[in-house]
C-alpha positions, -999 to 999 in steps of 0.1 A, spaced: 168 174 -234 140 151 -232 106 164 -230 74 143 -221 36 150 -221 25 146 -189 -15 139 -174 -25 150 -138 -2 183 -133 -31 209 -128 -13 233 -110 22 251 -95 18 230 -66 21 197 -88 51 215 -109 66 218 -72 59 185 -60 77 174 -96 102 194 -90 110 186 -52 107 150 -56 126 145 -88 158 173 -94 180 158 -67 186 126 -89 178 136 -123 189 171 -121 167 205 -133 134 196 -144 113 223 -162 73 220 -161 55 244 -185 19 243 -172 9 270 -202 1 243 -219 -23 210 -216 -17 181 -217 17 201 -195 52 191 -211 80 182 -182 119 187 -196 146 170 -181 184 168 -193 187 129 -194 199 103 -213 178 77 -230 187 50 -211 174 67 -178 140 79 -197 119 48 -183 135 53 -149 125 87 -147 87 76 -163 78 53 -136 91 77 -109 69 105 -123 38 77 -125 46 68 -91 37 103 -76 7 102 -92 17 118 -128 9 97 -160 31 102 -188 14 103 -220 41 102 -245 76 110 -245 81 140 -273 
């Protein structure tokens, strides 16, 4: 499980758009928006970690670190 500290998700609607845009390719993807900066989890391997960065950066969500 890979887990990442992501900028920008401010509410359920951004953990949906996540969610919607994302699961089909890289399969469940948790977004626990108890917490800021908001940590997304994904089951993925490493090698797929920067693929699944930029996608995230490319609908508008900024990675901050991976954890």
């Amino acid at each position: 499980m890979k887990r990442f500290e992501v900028a920008n998700v401010n509410c359920a609607n951004c953990a949906k758009t996540i969610k919607n845009a994302l699961s089909e390719k890289y399969g469940v993807i948790d977004v626990d928006l108890s917490v800021t900066p908001r940590i997304v989890s994904v089951d993925i391997k490493q090698e797929r970690v920067n693929e699944f960065m930029q996608e995230l950066d490319e609908l508008g969500f900024d990675v901050i670190k991976e954890l």
